[in-house]
N, C-alpha and C positions, 0 to 999 in steps of 0.2 A: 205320903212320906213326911216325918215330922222334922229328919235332920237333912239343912239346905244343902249339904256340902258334902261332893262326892271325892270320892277318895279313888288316889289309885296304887295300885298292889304293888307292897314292898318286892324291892329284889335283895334277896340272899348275896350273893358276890357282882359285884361291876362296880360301874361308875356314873354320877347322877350329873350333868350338866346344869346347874341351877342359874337363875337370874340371867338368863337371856332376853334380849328385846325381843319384844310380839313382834314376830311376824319372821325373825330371823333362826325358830326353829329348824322349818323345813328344809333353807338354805345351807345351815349347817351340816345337816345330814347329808342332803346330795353333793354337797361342796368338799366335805371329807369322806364322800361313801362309807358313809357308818352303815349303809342298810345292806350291806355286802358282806354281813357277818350272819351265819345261821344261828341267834340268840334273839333271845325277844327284847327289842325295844318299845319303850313306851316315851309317846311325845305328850306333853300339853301345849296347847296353844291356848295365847292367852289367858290366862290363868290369871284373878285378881290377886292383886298383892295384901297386906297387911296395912299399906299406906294408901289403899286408893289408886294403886295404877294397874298394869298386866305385866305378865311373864311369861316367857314361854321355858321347857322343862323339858330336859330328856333322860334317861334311865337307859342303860345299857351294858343286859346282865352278860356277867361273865368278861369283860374285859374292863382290865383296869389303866387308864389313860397316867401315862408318864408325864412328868413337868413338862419335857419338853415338846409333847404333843398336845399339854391342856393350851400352855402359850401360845401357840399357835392360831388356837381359837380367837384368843383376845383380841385379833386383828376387825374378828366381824361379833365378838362378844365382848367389849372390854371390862364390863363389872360383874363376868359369868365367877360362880364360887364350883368348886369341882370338891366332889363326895366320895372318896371312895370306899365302899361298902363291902364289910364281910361279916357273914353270920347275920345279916340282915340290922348289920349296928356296923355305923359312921366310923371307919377307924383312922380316918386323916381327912380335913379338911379346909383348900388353898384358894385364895382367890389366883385369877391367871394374871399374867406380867405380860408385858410386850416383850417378845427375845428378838436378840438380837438378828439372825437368823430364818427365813424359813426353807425348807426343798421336800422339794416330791410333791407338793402342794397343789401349787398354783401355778397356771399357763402364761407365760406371758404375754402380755395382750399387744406388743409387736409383731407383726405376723412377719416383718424381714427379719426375727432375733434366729438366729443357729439352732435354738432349744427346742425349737417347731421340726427341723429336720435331721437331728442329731440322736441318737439314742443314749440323751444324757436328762441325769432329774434336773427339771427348774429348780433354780438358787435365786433368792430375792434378802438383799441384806435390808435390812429397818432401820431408817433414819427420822430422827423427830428432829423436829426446829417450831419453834413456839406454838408447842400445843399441836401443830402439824405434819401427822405420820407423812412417809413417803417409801415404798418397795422402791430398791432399784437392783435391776437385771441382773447378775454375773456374766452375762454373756454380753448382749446388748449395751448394760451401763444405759440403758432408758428409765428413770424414774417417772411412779406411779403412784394414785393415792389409792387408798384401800378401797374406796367404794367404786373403782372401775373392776373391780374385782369380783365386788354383790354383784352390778348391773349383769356383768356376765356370767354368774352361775345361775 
């Protein structure tokens, strides 16, 4: 094969997760069950960048990711760019924001919080303080850092 660089097959309508840290792919997906949709998605892992480093890549046709569920991402993607695609051409593209906000998410990692026994969604409000996030409960009012978050998915 004379060309080094393999390629993978546009999608027609969804949405492309770009610029994710390697290795934080997989987690993504399992962590918002995105593989609980009957459409094909396509992952890269590690994938060289243009600068010399990795990325990891997801593509996931037929569903188009709202602002306020790309933000969400940011929490375990913060310089992910979101693609959404129709006609197999780019027709809006954002980098993600921290919100304010997140629910239906995330568990909280209290296990005396009410939201483990209640049939209600977890609520976790975002608070930064120099350069350092923190989730705290709605229920509980325990604050957390994001990466007790990764550990557990």
């Amino acid at each position: 094969m004379s060309n080094n660089k393999m390629q993978v097959q546009a999608i027609e309508k969804g949405t492309v997760i770009d610029h994710i840290a390697p290795g934080m792919g997989i987690r993504i997906l399992k962590f918002f069950d995105l593989t609980d949709k009957p459409d094909c998605i396509t992952v890269g892992l590690n994938l060289p960048t243009a600068d010399g480093y990795q990325k990891d890549i997801i593509k996931i046709e037929n569903t188009i990711f709202s602002r306020e569920q790309a933000n969400q991402l940011s929490l375990f993607a913060e310089s992910a760019t979101i693609n959404i695609i129709n006609n197999f051409q780019v027709v809006e593209k954002y980098t993600v924001n921290l919100p304010d906000a997140v629910a239906a998410v995330l568990s909280c990692p209290n296990s005396n919080c009410i939201s483990h026994d209640e049939p209600v969604d977890s609520r976790f409000y975002v608070k930064t303080r120099q350069d350092s996030i923190k989730l705290s409960c709605h229920y509980c009012e325990k604050a957390f850092q994001p990466r007790i978050f990764k550990e557990l998915s």
